[in-house]
LONU-779092 format. One record per residue (C-alpha): y, z, x negated; residue in one letter. Coordinates in Angstrom, 3 decimals. Layout:
LONU-779092
+----------+----------+----------+------+
!       yy !       zz !       xx ! type !
+----------+----------+----------+------+
!        Y !        Z !        X !    a !
...
+----------+----------+----------+------+
***
This chain:
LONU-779092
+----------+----------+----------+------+
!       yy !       zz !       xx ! type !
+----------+----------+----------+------+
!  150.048 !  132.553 !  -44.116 !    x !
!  151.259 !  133.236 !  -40.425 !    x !
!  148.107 !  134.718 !  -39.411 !    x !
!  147.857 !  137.004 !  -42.585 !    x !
!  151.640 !  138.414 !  -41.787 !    x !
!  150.273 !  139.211 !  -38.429 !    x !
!  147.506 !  140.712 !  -39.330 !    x !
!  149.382 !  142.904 !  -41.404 !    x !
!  151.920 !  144.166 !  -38.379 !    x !
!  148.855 !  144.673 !  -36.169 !    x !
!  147.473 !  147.213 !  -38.688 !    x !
!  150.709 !  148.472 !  -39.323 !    x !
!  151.122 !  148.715 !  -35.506 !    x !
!  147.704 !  150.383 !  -35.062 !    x !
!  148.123 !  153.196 !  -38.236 !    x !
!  151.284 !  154.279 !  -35.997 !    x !
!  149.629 !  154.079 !  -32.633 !    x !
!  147.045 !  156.558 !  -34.971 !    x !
!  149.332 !  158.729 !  -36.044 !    x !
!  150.829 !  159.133 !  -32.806 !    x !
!  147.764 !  160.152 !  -31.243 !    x !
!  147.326 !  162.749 !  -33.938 !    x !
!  150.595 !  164.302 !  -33.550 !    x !
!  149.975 !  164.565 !  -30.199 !    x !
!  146.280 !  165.935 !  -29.932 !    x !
!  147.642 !  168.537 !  -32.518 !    x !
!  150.711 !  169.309 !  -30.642 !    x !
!  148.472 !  169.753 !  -27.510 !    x !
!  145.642 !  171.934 !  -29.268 !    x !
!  148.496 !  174.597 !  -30.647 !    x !
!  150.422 !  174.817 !  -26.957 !    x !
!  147.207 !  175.383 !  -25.286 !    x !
!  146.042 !  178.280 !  -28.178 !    x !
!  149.860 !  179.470 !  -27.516 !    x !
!  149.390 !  179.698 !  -23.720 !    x !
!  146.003 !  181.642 !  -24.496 !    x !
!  147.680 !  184.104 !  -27.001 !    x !
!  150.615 !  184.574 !  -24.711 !    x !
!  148.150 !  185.170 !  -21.932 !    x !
!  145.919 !  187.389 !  -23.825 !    x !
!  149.127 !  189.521 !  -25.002 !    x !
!  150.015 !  190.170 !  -21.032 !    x !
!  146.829 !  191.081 !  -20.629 !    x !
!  146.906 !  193.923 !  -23.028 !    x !
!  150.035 !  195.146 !  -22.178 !    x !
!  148.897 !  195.133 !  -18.230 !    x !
!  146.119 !  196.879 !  -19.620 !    x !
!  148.511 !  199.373 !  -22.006 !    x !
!  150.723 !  199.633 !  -18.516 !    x !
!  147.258 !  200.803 !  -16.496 !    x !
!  146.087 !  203.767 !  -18.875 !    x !
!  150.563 !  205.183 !  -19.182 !    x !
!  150.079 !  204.890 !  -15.353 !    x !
!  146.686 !  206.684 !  -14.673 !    x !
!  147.825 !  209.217 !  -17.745 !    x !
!  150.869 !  210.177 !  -15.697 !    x !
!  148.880 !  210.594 !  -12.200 !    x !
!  146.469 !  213.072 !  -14.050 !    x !
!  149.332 !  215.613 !  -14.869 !    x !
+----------+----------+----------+------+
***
């Protein structure tokens, strides 16, 4: 009877450790798309900044 109670908190105690890691592999996947987005949006802008620039030199 022992045993099977500590069986059960093991796999209780593994399905968290699981979830845990999920959360977090998620949580890591969407702030490293974020930093690409965010980078990718300075990059346009930079690039937006370049043609105002060389537009107003021409004149």
């Amino acid at each position: 009877m022992a045993i099977l109670l500590m069986s059960e908190n093991l796999l209780k105690e593994n399905t968290l450790v699981k979830k845990i890691a999920v959360l977090f592999s998620l949580t890591l996947v969407f702030a490293l798309a974020g930093c690409n987005t965010v980078k990718g949006v300075g990059q346009d802008v930079q690039k937006a900044g370049s043609v105002i620039e060389d537009s107003v030199k021409k004149k």
